[in-house]
DSSP file (Angstrom, degrees, kcal/mol; ACC not computed):
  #  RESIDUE AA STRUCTURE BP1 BP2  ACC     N-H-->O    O-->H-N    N-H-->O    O-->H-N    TCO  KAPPA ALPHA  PHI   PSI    X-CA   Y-CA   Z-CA
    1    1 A X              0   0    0      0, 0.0     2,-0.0     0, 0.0     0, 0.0   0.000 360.0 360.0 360.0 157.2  -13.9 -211.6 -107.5
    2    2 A X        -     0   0    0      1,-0.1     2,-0.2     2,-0.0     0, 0.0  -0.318 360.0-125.5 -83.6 154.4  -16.0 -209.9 -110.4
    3    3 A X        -     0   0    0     -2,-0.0     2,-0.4     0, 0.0    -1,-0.1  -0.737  23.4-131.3-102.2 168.0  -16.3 -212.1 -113.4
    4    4 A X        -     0   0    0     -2,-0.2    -2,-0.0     2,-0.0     0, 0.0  -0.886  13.7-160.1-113.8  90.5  -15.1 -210.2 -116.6
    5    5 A X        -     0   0    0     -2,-0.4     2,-0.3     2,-0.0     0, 0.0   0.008  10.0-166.9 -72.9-171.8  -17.4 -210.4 -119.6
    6    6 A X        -     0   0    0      0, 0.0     2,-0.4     0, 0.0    -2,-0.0  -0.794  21.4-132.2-177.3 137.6  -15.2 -209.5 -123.3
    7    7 A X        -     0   0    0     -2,-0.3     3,-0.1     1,-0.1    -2,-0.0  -0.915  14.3-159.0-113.7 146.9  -17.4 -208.8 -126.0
    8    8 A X  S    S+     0   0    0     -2,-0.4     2,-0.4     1,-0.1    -1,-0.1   0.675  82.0  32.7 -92.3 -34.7  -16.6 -210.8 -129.7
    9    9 A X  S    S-     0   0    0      2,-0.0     2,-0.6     0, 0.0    -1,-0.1  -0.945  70.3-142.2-154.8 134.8  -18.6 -208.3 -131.7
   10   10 A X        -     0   0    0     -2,-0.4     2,-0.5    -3,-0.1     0, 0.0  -0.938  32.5-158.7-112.8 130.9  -19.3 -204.6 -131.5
   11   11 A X        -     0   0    0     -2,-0.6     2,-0.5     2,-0.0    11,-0.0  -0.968   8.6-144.0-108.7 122.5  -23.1 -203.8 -132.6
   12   12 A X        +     0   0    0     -2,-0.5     2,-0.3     2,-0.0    -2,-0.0  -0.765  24.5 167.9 -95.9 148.0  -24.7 -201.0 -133.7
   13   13 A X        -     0   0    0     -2,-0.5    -2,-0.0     1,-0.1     0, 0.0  -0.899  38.5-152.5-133.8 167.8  -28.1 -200.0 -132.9
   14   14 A X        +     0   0    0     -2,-0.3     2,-0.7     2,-0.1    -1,-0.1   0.023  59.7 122.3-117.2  18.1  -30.4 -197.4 -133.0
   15   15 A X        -     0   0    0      1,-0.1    -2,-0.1     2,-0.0     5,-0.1  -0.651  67.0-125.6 -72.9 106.8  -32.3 -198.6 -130.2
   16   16 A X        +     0   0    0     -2,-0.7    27,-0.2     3,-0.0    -2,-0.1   0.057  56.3  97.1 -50.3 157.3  -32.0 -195.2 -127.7
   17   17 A X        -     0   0    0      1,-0.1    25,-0.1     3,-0.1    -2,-0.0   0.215  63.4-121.7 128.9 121.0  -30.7 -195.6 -124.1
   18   18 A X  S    S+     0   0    0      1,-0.2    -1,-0.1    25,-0.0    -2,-0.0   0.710 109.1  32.0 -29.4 -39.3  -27.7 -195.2 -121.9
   19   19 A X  S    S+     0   0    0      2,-0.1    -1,-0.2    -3,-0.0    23,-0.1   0.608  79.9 138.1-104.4 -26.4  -27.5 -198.5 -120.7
   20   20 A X        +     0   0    0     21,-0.1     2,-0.3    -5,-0.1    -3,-0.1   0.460  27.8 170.7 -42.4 175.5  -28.7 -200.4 -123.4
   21   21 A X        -     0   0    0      2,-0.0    21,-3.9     0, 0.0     2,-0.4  -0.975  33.2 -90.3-171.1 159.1  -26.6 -203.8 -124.2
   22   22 A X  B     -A   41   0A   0     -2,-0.3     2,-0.4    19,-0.2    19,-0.2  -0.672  35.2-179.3 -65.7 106.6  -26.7 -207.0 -126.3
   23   23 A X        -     0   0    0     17,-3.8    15,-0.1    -2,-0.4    -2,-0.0  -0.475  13.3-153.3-124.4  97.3  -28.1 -209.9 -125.1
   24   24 A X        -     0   0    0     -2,-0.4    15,-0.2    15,-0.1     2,-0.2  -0.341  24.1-129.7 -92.4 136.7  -28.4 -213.8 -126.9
   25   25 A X        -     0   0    0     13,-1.3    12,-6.2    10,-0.3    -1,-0.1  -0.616  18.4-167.0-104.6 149.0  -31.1 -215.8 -125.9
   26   26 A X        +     0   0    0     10,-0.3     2,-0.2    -2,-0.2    -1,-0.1   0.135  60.5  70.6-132.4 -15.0  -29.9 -219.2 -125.0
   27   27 A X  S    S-     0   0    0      7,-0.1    10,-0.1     8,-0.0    -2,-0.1  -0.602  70.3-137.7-131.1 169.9  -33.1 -220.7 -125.0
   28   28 A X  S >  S+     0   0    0     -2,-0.2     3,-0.9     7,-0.2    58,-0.2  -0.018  81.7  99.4-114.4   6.8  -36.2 -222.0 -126.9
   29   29 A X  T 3  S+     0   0    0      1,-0.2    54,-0.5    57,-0.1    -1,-0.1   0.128  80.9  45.4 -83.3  24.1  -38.7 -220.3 -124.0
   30   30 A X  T >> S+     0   0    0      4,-0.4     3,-3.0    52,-0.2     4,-1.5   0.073  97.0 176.8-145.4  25.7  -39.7 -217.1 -125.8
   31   31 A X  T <4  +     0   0    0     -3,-0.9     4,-0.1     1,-0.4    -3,-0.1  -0.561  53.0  17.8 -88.1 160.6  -40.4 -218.9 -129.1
   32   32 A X  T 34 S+     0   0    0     -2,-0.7    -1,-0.4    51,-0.1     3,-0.1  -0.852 127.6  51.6 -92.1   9.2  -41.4 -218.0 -131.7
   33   33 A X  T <4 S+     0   0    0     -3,-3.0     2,-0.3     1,-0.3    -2,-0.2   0.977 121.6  18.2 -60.2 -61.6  -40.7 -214.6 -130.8
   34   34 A X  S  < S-     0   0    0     -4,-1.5    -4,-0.4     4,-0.1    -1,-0.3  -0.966  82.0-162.6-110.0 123.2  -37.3 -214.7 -129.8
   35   35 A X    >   -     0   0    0     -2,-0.3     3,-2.5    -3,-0.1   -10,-0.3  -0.767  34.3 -68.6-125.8 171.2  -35.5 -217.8 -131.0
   36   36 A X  T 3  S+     0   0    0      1,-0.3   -10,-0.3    -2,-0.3    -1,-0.1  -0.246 119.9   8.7 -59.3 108.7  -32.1 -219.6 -129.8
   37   37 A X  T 3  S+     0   0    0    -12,-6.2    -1,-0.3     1,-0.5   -11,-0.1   0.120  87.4 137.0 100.2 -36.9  -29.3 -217.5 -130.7
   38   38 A X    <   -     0   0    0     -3,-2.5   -13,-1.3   -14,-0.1    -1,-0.5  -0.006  52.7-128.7 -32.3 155.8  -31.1 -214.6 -131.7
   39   39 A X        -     0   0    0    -15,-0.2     2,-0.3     2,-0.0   -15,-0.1  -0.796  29.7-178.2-101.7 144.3  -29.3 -210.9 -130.4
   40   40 A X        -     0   0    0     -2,-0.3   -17,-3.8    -6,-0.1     2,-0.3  -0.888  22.4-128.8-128.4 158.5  -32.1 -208.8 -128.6
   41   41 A X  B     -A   22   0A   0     -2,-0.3   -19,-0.2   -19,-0.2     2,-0.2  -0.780  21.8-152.7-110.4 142.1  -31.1 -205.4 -127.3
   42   42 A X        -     0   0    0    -21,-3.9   -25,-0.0    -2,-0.3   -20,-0.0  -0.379  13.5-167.6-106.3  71.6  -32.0 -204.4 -123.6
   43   43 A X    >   -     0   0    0    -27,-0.2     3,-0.8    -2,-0.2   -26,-0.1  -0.141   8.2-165.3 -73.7 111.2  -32.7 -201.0 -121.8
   44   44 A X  T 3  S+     0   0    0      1,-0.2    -1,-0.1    10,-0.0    11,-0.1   0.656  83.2  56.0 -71.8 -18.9  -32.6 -201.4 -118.4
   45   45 A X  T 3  S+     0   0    0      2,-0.1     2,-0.3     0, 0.0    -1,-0.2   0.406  76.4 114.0 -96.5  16.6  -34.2 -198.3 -117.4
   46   46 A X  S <  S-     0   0    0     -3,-0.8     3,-0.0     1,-0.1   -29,-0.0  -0.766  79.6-113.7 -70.7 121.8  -37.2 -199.0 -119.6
   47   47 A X        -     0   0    0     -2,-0.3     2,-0.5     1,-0.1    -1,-0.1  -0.025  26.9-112.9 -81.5 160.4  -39.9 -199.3 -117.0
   48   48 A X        +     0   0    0     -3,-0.1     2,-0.3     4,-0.0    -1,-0.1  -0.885  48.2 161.5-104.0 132.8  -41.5 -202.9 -116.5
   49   49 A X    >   -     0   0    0     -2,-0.5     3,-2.0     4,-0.1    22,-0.3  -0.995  47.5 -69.6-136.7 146.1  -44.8 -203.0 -117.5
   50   50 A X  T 3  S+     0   0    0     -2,-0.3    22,-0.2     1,-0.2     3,-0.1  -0.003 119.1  15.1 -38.5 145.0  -47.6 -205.4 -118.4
   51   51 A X  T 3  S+     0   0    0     20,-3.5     2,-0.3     1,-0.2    -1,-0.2   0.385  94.2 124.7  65.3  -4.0  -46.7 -206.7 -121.7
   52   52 A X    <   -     0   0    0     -3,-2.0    19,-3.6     1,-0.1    -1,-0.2  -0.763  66.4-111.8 -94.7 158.4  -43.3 -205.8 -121.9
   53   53 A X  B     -B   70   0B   0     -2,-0.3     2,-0.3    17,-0.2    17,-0.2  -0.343  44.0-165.3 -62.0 137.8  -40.3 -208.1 -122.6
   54   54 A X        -     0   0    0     15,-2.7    15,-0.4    -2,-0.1     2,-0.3  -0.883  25.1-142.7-147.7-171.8  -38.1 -208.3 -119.3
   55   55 A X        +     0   0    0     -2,-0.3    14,-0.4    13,-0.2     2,-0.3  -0.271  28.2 176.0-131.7 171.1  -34.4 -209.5 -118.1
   56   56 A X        +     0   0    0     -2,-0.3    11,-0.7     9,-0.2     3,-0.1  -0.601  17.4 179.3-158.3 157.5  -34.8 -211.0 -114.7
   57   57 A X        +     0   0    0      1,-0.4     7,-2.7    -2,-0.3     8,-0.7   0.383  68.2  34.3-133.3 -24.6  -31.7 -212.6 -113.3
   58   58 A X  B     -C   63   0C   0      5,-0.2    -1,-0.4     6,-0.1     2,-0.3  -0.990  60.4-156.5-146.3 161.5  -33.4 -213.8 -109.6
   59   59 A X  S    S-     0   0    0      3,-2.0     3,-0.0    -2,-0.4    -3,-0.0  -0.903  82.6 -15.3-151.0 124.3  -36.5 -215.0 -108.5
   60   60 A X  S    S-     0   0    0     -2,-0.3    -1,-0.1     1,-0.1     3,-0.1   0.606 133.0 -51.5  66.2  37.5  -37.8 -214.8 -105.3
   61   61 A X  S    S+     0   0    0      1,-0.2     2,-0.3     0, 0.0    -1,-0.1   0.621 114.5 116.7  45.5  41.6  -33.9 -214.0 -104.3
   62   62 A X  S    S-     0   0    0     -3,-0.0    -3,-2.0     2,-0.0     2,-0.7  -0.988  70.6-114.2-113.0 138.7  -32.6 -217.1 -106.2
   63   63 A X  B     +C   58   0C   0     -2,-0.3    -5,-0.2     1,-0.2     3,-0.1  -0.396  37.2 166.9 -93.5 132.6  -30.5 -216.9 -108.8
   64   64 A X        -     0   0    0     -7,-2.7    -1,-0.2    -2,-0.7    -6,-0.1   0.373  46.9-116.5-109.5  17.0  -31.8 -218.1 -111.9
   65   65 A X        -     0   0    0     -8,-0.7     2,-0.4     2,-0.1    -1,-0.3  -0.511  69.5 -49.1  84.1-169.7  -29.0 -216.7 -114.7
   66   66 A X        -     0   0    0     -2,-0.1    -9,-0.2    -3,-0.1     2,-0.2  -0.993  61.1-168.8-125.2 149.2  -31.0 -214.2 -116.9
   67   67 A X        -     0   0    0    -11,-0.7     2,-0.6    -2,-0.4    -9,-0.1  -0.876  20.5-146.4-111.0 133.2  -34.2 -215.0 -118.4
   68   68 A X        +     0   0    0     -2,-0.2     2,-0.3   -13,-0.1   -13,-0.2  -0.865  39.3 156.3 -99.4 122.1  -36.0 -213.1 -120.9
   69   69 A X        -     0   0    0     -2,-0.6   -15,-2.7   -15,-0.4     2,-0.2  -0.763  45.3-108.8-117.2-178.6  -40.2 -213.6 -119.8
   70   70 A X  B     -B   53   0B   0     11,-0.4    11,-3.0    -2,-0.3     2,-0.4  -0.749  31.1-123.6 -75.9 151.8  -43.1 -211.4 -120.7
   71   71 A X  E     +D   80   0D   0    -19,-3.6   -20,-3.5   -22,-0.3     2,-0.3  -0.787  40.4 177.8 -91.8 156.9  -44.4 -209.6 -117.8
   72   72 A X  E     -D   79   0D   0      7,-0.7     7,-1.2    -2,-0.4     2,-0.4  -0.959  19.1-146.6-142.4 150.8  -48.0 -210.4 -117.6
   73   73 A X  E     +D   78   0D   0     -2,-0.3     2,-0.3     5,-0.2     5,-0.2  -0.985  19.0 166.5-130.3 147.2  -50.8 -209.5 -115.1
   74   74 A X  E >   -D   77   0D   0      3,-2.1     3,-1.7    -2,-0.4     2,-0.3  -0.960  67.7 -36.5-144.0 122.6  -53.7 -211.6 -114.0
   75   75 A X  T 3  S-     0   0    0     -2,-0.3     0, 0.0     1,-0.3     0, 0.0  -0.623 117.3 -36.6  83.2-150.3  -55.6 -210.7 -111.2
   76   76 A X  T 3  S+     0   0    0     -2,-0.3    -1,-0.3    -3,-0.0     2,-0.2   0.457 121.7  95.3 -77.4   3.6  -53.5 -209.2 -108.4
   77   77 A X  E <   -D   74   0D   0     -3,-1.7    -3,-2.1     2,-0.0     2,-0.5  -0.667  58.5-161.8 -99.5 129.8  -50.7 -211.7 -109.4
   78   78 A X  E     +D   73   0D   0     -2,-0.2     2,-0.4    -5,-0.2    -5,-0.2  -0.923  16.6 174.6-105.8 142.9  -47.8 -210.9 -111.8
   79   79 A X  E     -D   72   0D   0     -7,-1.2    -7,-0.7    -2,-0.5     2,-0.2  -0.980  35.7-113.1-142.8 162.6  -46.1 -213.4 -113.2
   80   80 A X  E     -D   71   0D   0     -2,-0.4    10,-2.9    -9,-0.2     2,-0.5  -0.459  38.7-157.5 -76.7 124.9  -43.1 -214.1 -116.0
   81   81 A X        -     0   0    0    -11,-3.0     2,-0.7    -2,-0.2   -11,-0.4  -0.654   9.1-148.4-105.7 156.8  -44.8 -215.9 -119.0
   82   82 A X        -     0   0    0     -2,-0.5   -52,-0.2     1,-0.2   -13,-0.1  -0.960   8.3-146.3-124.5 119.9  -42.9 -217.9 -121.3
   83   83 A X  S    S+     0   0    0     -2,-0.7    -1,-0.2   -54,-0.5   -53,-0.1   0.971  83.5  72.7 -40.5 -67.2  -44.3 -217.8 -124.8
   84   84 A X  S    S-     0   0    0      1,-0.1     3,-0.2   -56,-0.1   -52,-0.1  -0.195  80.8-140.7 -63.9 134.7  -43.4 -221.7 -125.8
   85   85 A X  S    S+     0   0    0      1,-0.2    -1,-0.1     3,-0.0     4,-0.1   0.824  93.4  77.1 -46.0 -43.5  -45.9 -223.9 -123.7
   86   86 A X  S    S+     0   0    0    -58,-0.2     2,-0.6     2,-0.1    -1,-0.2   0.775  89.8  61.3 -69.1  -2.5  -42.9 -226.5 -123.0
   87   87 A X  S    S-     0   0    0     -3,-0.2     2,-0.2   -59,-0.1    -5,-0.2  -0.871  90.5-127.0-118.2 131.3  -41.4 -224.1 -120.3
   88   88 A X        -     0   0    0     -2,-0.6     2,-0.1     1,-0.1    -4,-0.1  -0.472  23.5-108.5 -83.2 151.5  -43.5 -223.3 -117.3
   89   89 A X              0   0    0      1,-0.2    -8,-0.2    -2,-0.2    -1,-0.1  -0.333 360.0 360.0 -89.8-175.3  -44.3 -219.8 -116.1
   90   90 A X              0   0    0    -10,-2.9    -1,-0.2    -2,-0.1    -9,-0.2   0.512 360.0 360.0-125.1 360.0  -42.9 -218.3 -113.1
């Protein structure tokens, strides 16, 4: 069965995009940008590119909840960076 999210709060933004949505970070891995508790808005049909802020919900087809990383490239390798140092990247 589907879980049923309910939203507490209607936000307005003026960040464009069908899809966009509300999301509160949950974590201390993207400080000091984004910090525990914070709202950040997402577009999912904003293409991922180096340097952008991303959602991911699995990695390597496990599921890891969603995480907000940067995407980063180095080399041929991409990988999800986590600003704060205490949290490794993936």
């Amino acid at each position: 069965m589907a879980e049923t999210t309910v939203a507490e709060t209607l936000l307005e933004t003026d960040v464009p995009g069908a899809r966009v949505f509300a999301l509160q970070i949950e974590d201390d891995s993207m400080r000091p940008l984004f910090s525990k508790g914070e709202i950040i808005f997402i577009d999912p049909d904003s293409p991922a590119e180096p340097g952008h802020y991303v959602l991911v919900e699995s990695i390597q087809g496990r599921s890891t909840g969603a995480l907000v990383r940067q995407l980063k490239k180095i080399g041929r390798r991409t990988i999800l960076h986590s600003l704060n140092r205490r949290h490794e990247d993936l």
